[in-house]
VOGU-3710 file (C-alpha; in Angstrom, 3 decimals, decimal comma):
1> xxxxxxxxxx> 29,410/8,950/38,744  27,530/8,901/35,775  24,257/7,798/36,021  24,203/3,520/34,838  22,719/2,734/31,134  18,883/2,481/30,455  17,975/-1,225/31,012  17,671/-2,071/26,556  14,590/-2,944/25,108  13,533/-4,688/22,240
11> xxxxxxxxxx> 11,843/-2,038/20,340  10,951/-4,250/16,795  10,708/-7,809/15,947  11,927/-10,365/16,496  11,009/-10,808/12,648  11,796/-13,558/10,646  13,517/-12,870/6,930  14,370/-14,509/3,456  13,378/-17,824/4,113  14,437/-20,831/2,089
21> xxxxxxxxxx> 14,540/-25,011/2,625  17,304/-24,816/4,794  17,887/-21,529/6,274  16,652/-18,464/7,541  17,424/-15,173/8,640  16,203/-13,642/12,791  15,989/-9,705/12,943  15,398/-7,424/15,831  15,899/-3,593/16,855  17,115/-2,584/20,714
31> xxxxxxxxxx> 16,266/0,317/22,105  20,918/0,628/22,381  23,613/-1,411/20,682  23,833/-4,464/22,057  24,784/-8,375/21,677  23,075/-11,090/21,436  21,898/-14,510/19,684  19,174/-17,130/18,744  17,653/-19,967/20,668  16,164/-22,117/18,129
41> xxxxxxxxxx> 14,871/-25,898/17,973  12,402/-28,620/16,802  9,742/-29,694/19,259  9,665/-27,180/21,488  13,654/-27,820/22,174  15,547/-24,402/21,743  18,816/-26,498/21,840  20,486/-24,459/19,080  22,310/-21,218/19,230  23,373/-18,448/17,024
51> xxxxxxxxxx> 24,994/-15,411/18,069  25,789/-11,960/16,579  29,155/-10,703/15,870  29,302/-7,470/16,857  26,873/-4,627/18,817  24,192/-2,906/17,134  20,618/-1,681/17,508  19,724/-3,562/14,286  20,620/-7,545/14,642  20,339/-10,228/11,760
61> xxxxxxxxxx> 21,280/-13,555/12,626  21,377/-16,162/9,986  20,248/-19,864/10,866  21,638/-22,096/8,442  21,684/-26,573/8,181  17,764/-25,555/9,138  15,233/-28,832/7,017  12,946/-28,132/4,577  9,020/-27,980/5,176  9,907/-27,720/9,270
71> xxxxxxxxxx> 8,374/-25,461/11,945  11,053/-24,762/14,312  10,546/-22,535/17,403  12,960/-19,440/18,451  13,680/-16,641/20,494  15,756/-14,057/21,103  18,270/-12,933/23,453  20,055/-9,454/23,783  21,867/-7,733/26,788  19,675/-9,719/29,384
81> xxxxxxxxxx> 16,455/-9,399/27,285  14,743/-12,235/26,394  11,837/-12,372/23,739  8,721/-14,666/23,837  9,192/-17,954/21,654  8,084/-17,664/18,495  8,050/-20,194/15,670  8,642/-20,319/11,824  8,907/-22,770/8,975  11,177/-23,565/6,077
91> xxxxxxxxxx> 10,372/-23,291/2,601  8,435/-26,183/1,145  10,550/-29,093/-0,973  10,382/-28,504/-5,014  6,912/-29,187/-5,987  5,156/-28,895/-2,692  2,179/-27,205/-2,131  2,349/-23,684/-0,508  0,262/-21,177/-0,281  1,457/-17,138/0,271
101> xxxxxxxxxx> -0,345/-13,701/0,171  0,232/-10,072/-0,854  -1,245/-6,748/0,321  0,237/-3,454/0,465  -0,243/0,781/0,930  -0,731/0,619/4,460  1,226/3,454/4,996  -1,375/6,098/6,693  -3,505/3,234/8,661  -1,872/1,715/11,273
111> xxxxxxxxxx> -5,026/0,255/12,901  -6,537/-1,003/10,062  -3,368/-2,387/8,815  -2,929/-4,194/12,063  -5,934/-5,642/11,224  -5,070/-7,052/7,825  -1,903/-8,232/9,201  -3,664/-10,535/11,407  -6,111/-11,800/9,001  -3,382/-12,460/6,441
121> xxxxxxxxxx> -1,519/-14,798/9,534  -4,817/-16,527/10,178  -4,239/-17,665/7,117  -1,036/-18,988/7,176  0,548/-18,355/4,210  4,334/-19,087/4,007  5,558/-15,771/3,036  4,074/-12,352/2,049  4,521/-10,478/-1,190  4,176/-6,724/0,366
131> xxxxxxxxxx> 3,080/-4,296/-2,729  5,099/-0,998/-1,392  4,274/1,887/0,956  5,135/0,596/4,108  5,245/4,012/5,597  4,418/7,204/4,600  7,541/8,721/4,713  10,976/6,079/4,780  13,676/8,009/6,141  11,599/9,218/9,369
141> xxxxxxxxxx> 12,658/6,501/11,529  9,523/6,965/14,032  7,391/5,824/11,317  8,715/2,065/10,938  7,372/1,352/14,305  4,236/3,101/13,977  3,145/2,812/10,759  4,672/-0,745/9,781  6,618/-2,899/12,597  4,122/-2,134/15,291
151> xxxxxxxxxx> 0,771/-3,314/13,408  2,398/-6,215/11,676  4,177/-7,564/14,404  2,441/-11,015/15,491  2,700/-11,341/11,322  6,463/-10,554/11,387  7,117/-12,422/13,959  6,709/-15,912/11,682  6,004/-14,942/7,902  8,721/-13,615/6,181
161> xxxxxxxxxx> 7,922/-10,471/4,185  9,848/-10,144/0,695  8,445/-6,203/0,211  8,589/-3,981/-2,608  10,305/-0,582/-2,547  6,812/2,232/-3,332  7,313/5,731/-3,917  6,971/6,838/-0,277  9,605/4,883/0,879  12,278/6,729/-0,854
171> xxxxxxxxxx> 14,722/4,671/-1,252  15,876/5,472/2,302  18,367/3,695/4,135  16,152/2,351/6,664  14,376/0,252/4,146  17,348/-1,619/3,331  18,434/-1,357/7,207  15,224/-3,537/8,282  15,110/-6,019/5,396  17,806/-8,991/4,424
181> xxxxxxxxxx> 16,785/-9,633/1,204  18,117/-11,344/-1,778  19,975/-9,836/-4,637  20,584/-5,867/-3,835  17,282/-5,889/-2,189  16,001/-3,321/-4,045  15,315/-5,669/-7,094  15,410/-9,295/-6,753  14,639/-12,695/-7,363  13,714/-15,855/-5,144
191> xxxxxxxxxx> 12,327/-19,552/-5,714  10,053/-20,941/-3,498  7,922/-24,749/-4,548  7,307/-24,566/-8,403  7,105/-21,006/-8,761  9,901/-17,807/-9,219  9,115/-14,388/-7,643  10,585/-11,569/-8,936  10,675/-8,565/-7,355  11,500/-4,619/-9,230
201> xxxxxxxxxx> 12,030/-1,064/-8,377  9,413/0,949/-10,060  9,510/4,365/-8,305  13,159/4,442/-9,592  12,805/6,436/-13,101  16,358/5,290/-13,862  16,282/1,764/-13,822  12,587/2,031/-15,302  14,430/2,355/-18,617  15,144/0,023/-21,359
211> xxxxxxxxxx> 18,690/-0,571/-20,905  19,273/0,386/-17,234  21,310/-2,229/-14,947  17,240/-3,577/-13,338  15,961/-4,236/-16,729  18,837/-5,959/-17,726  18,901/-8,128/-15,017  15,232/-8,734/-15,418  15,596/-10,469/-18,981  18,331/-12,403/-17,609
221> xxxxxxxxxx> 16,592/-13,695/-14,264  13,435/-14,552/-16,125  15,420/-16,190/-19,248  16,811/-18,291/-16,460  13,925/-19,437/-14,829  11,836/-23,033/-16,107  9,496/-22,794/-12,905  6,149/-23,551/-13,452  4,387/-20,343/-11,870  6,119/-16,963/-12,669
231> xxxxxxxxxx> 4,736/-14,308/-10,317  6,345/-10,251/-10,571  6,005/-7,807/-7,848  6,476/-4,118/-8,544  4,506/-0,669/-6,329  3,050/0,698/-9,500  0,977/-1,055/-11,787  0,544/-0,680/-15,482  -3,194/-1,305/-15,698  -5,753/0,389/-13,549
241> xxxxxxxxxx> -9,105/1,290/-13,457  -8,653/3,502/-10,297  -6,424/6,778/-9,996  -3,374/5,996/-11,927  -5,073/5,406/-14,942  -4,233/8,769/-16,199  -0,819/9,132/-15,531  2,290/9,100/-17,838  4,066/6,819/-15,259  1,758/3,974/-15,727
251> xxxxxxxxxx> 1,684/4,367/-19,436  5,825/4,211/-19,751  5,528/1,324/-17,566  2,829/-0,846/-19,338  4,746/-0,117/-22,648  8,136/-1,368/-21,161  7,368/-4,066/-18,890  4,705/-5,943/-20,606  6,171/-7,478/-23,346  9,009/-8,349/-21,147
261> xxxxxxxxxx> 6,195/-10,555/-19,309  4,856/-11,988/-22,207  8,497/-13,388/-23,864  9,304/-14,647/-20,517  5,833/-16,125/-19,432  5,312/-14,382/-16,398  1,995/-15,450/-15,044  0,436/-12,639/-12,552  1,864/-9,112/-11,512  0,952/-8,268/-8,635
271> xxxxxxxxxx> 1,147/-3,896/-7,604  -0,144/-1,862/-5,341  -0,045/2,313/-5,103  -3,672/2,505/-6,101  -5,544/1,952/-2,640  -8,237/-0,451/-3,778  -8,487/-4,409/-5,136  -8,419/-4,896/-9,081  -8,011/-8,330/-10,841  -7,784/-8,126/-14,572
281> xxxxxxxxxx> -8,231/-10,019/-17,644  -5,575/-11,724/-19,108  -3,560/-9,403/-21,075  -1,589/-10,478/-24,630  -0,710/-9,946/-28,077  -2,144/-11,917/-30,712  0,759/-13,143/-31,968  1,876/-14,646/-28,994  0,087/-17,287/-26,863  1,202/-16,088/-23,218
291> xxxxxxxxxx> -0,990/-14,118/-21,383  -0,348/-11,770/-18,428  -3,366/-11,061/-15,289  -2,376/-8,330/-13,165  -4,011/-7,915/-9,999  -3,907/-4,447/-8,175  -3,593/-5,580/-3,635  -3,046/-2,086/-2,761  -5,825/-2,159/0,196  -3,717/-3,131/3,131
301> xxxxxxxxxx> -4,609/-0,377/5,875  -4,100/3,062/4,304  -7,566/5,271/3,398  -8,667/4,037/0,174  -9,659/5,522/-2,865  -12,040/5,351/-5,710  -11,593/2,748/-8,431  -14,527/2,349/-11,558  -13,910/-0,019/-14,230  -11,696/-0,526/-17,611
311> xxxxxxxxxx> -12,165/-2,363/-20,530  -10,080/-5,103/-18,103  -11,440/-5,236/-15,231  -13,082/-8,759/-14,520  -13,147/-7,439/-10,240  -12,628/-3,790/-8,587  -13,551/-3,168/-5,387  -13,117/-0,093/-2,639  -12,732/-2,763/0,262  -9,745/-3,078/3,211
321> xxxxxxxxxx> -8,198/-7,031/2,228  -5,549/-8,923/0,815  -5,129/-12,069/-1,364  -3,660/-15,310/-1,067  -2,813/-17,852/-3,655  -2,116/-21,064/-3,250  -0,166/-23,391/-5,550  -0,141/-27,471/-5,867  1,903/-28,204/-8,793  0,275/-26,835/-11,779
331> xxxxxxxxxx> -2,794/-26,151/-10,134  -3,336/-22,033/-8,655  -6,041/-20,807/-6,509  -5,984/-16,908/-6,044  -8,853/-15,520/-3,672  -9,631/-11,855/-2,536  -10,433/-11,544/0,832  -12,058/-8,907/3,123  -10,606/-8,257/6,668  -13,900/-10,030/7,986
341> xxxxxxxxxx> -13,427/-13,303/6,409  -15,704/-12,938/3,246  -14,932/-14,211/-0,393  -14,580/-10,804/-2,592  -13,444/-12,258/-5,675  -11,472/-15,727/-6,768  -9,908/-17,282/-9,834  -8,659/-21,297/-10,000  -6,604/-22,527/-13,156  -4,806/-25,501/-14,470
351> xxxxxxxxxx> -2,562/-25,731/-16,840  -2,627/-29,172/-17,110  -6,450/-29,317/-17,812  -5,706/-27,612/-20,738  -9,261/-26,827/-22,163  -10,243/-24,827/-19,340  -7,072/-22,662/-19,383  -6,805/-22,336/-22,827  -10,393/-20,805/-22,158  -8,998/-18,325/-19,573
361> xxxxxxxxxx> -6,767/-17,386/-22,109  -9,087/-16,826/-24,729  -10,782/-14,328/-22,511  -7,624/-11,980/-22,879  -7,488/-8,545/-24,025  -5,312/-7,776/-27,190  -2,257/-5,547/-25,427  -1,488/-3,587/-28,531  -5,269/-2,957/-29,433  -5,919/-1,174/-25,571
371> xxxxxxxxxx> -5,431/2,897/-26,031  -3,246/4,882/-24,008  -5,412/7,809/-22,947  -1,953/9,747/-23,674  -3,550/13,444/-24,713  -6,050/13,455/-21,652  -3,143/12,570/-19,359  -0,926/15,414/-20,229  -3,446/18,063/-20,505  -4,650/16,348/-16,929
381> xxxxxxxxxx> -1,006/16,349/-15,200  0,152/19,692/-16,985  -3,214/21,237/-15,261  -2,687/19,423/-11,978  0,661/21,148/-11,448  -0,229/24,467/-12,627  -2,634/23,692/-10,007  -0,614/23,303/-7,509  0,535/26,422/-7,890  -2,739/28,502/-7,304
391> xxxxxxxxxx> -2,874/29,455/-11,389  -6,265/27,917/-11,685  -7,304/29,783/-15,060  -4,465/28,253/-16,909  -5,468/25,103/-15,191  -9,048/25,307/-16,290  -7,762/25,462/-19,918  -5,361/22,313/-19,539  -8,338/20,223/-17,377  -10,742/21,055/-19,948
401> xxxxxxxxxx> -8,609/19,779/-22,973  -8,404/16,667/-20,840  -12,292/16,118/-20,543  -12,449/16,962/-24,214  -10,181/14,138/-25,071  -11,536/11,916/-22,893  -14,632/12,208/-20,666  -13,990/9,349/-18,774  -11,156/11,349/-17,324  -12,891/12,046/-13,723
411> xxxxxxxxxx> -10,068/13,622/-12,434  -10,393/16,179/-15,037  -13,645/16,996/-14,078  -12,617/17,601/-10,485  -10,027/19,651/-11,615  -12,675/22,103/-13,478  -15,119/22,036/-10,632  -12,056/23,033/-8,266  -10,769/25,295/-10,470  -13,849/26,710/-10,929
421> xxxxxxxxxx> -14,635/26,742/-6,873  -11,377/28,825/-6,680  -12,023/31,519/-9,019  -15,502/32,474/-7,195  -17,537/30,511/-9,999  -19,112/28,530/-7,251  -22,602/27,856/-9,549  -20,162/26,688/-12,594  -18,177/24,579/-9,796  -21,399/22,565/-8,658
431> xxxxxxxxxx> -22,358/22,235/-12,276  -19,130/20,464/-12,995  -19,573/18,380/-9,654  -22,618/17,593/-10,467  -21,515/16,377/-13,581  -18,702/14,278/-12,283  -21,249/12,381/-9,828  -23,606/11,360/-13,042  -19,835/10,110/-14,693  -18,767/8,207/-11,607
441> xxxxxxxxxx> -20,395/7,793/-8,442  -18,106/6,323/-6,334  -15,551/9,080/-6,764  -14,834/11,406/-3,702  -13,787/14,605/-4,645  -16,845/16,156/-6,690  -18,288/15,630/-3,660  -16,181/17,209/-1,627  -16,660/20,513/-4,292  -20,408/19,874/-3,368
451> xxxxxxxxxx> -20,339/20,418/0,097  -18,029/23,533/-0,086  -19,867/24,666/-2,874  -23,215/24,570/-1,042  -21,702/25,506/1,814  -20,476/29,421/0,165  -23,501/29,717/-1,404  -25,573/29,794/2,185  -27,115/26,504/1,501  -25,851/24,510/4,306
461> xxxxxxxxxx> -28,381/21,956/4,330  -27,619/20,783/1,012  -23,809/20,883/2,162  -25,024/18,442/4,724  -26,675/15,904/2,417  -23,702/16,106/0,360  -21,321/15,410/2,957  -23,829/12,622/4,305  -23,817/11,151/0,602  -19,782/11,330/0,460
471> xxxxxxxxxx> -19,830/9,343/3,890  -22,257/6,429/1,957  -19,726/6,153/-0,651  -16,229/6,459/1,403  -17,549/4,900/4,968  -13,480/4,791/5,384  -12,308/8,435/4,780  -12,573/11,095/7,470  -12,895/13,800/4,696  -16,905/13,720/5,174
481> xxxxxxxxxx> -16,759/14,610/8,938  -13,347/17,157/8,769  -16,091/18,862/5,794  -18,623/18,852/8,212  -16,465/20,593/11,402  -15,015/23,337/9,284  -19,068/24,406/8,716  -19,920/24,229/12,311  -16,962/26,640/12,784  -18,158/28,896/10,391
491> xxxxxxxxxx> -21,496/28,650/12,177  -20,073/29,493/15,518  -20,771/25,595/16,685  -17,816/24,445/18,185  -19,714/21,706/20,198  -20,808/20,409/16,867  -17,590/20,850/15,426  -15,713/18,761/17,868  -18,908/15,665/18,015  -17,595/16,094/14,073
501> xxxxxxxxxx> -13,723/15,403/14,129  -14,199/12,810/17,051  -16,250/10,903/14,207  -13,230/11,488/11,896  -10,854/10,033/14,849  -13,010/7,050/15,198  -12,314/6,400/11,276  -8,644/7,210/11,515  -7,423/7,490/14,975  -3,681/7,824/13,876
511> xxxxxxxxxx> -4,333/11,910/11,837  -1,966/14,078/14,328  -3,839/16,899/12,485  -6,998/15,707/14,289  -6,174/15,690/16,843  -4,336/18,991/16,959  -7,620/20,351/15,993  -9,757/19,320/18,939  -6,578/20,107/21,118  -7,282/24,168/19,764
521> xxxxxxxxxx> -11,820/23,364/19,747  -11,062/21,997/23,245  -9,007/24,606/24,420  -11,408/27,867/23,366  -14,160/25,593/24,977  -12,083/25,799/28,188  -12,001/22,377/28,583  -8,007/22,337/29,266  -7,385/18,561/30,225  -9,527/17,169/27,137
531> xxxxxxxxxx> -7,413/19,657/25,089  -4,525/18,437/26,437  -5,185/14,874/25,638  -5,481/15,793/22,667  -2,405/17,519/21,707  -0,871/14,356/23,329  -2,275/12,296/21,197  -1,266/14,740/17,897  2,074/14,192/19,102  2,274/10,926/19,766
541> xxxxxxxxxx> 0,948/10,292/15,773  2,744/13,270/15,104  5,486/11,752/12,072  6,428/14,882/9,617  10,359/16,456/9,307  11,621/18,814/11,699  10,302/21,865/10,367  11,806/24,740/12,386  10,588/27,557/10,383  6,619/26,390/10,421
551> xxxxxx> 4,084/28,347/12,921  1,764/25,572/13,264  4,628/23,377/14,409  5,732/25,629/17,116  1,736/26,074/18,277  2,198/22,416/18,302
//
C-alpha cells in the first residue's frame, strides 16, 4: 500500500486582505491542496463560518455583511489544521480617523525586516502601503516565505497589506497568487476614511507611457475621486537625493507622472527602490496652486544605501524605519520612525487652517525650474554597462563626461576610481576615491576602492583604516568585514578571515554566500562539523535559480 499523505501544514498566513467597512478577505498557504473555512466572530464568539469552494494550497475566503470600524476575531481551519485566533478590523466609517503606514525594499533582510514589521503593528495602523521589493527574486517561490511571509507574519496576520509591484518582483505569478487586491492588482485604486489610495506599476516600461491602458486609467480614477487626502503609491520614485538620481528611469517618470499629480491634486507619493528615508518639499508649477511632497520609505529590512541631499530634500536619512500617517478629517500627521521607537522626522498640516498650509505650500519648489541632470546620466549609464562588460577604458571616457557635466554625480566618480583600479592605475584609482570621499562622505563605494586600493599597493594598514572608516559610515552593510576576510586570505590568516565573515553574518545572517565561505575557511581549517554548519546554513538561505551548468553550485 502506498504509504498515507503527509499530515498538511499551514505553511503562510493566515493573512488578512483588501479590507473595507463591511468585508474582508482570509488567505492562507498548506503545505498540499486542501479544504477548508473561517471561524469568525465579535467578542471572542467565532460563531460565523465561511468555507472554500474547492482544494488548493493557496485559500482566499471572503467575509462579507462584516460592520464598519469592528475588530472581529478569526481563525482558520484546513484538513484538520487549526490556526491560532487572530483578530482584524473593518475599515473606518467616511470621515473617521485612521491612521496607516508604508515601508518597503525588504527584500535581502529578513531579520531586520521582521523587525520593522513588528514595530509598524505596535503601531496599529489599519492597513499598510508596502513600497515594492518584497523579495529579491518573485518567481522563486522559496523566497515568499523567507524573505516576506515569514518576517511579516504577526503583521499579516491583522493589517492588510495593499503592496506595490518593484522591479524584483517581476511581475511573477506568485505576486498576484498571494495578494486579492482591487482592480487587476497590479494597478489599483481603494477608499478608505476621507482619503483615495492609488496604487501603479512603475517597473512596467509599457504602461509607464503616456497613452498606455495604466495611465489612462489613472486620469480617470483620480478625475473621479472628491476625497479629501489623495495619497499615490508607485516602487520608483521621481525625486531622489540617493542612487536613482541619475538614472533615465526616474527622469521619464518625474516628467510623466507629475503633472498628472498636480491636475488631479494628489497630495503625497509615497516610493521606495532607493533603500533609505527621504521627505521632500512640496513640488509645483507656478501656475498652478497644488503642490505634490513625495516621500521616499524604502528602508524596510534590506541593506541600505547612501542618500546626500537635493535641492528638495527637507529630511534624508540612512536609517532601518517606516512611516505612519494619520488622518482626522482635514487634519494629517506623517512621522518617520526608527525601528527603536525614536522620532526621525515629522510633518502636521491642515487644510482648513489655511494660513499655515498655504505656508507649506509656499515652501514648494518650482517643478519646471528643477534640472534634469540628463547629459551626466547617459554618459553615467552608457559607462556603467560598458562596465559591465569588463571594457573599462571606454568606460573611463563615458564616466568622465559624466563628472564633467556634473560633479555631483558620485557614481561617476566611483566609476573612474574602479575603472581606474581595473586597468592597474591603482595610484590614479585612490586619487579618484579620495576625491569622491571629499564630494560625499556617506557614500560606500570609494571606500570600498580604498581598501582594495591600499590593499595592492602593500599598504594594508591603511586598507584597514579604510575598511574601519566604511564600517562608521555603513554600520549595516557586511561589505566592510567580507573587504577585510579577502586580505587575511591573502595574508595566509584564515583564523582572522573567518573572526571577519562571522562579523559580516552577525550584520546579515540571511547571505548564503557567507556562509558558503566559512563552510570552505572551516573546512581547510579541519574543523569539519563547524564547516558543515555552515554549508547548512548557505543552503538553508540559499534562494538563486537552478543553475545546472555553475561550478560553485555543484561545490555547493
Amino acid at each position: 500500500e502506498p504509504p498515507p499523505p503527509e499530515p498538511a501544514r499551514i505553511t503562510k498566513g493566515p493573512y488578512v486582505q483588501n479590507v473595507t467597512q463591511d468585508g474582508i478577505t482570509i488567505m492562507w498557504e498548506t503545505s498540499r491542496p486542501t479544504m477548508g473555512s473561517v471561524l469568525y466572530g465579535v467578542g471572542g464568539e467565532l460563531a460565523n463560518e465561511a468555507a472554500t469552494e474547492f482544494s488548493a494550497r493557496i485559500q482566499e475566503v471572503r467575509l462579507s455583511g462584516l460592520s464598519p470600524a469592528t475588530e472581529y476575531g478569526y481563525r482558520v481551519i484546513a484538513d484538520g489544521l487549526t490556526s491560532e485566533i487572530h483578530t482584524f478590523a473593518t475599515a473606518v466609517a467616511d470621515g473617521s480617523p485612521f491612521r496607516f503606514a508604508t515601508y518597503g525594499d525588504n527584500k535581502d533582510g529578513p531579520a531586520m525586516h521582521e523587525r520593522v514589521a513588528d514595530a509598524v503593528l505596535a503601531q496599529r495602523p489599519a492597513f499598510v502601503l508596502h513600497n515594492g521589493d518584497l523579495v529579491n527574486t518573485g518567481y522563486i517561490a522559496k523566497q515568499w516565505g523567507l524573505l516576506f511571509f515569514g518576517p511579516a507574519r504577526r503583521l499579516m496576520h491583522s493589517v492588510p497589506v495593499y503592496p506595490v509591484l518593484g522591479n524584483h518582483e517581476e511581475r511573477a505569478q506568485l505576486f498576484f497568487d498571494y495578494f486579492s487586491l482591487p482592480g487587476n492588482e497590479a494597478w489599483y485604486s481603494f477608499d478608505f476614511g476621507n482619503a483615495h489610495f492609488v496604487v501603479l506599476d512603475s517597473p512596467n516600461e509599457d504602461q509607464m507611457e503616456p497613452d498606455s491602458e495604466q495611465i489612462r486609467w489613472l486620469h480617470d480614477d483620480l478625475a473621479a475621486s472628491t476625497a479629501t487626502w489623495k495619497f499615490v503609491n508607485f516602487h520608483h520614485p521621481p525625486f531622489s537625493a540617493g542612487g536613482f538620481y541619475h538614472a533615465s528611469d526616474r527622469l521619464e517618470l518625474k516628467n510623466l507622472l507629475h503633472p498628472i499629480f498636480e491636475q488631479y491634486e494628489v497630495d503625497f507619493v509615497f516610493s521606495g527602490h532607493d533603500h533609505n528615508y527621504e521627505r521632500m518639499l512640496p513640488i509645483g508649477s507656478k501656475n498652478v496652486d497644488h503642490k505634490v511632497t513625495y516621500v521616499i520609505a524604502g528602508n524596510g529590512g534590506t541593506p541600505l544605501r547612501w542618500v546626500g541631499t537635493r535641492e528638495w530634500t527637507v529630511h534624508a536619512q540612512r536609517v532601518f524605519g517606516f512611516v505612519t500617517v494619520d488622518i482626522d478629517g482635514p487634519r494629517l500627521h506623517l512621522q518617520s520612525h526608527t525601528l527603536d521607537g525614536d522620532l526621525i522626522d515629522e510633518l502636521a498640516l491642515d487644510k482648513d487652517d489655511r494660513a499655515t498650509y498655504d505656508a507649506y505650500l509656499g515652501t514648494a519648489l518650482d517643478f519646471e525650474a528643477i534640472e534634469d541632470p540628463v547629459v551626466a546620466t547617459d554618459h553615467y549609464e552608457t559607462g556603467d554597462d560598458l562596465a559591465d562588460e569588463d571594457l573599462f577604458e571606454e568606460a573611463l571616457v563615458e564616466f568622465l563626461a559624466a563628472y564633467e557635466a556634473d560633479p555631483t554625480c558620485i557614481e561617476a566618480v566611483d566609476g573612474i576610481a574602479d575603472s581606474l583600479l581595473e586597468l592597474g592605475r591603482t595610484d590614479d584609482a585612490i586619487e579618484w576615491a579620495l576625491r569622491g570621499i571629499e564630494t560625499l562622505p556617506q557614500f560606500t563605494g570609494t571606500y570600498e576602492v580604498l581598501v582594495e586600493g591600499y590593499h595592492e599597493l602593500g599598504d594594508d594598514d591603511t586598507a584597514f583604516e579604510w575598511a574601519s572608516r566604511w564600517r562608521e559610515i555603513a554600520p549595516d552593510s557586511t561589505g566592510p568585514d567580507e573587504a577585510v576576510a579577502e586580505i587575511h586570505l591573502d595574508r595566509g590568516e584564515p583564523g582572522a578571515a573567518i573572526e571577519a565573515l562571522e562579523r559580516a553574518l552577525a550584520i546579515l545572517p540571511s547571505d548564503a554566500e557567507i556562509h558558503f565561505d566559512l563552510g570552505r575557511l572551516y573546512e581547510q581549517s579541519g574543523d569539519v562539523e563547524s564547516a558543515l554548519l555552515s554549508n547548512v546554513r548557505g543552503l538553508y538561505w540559499f534562494m538563486e535559480e537552478h543553475k545546472q551548468d555553475e561550478e560553485d553550485l555543484e561545490e555547493y
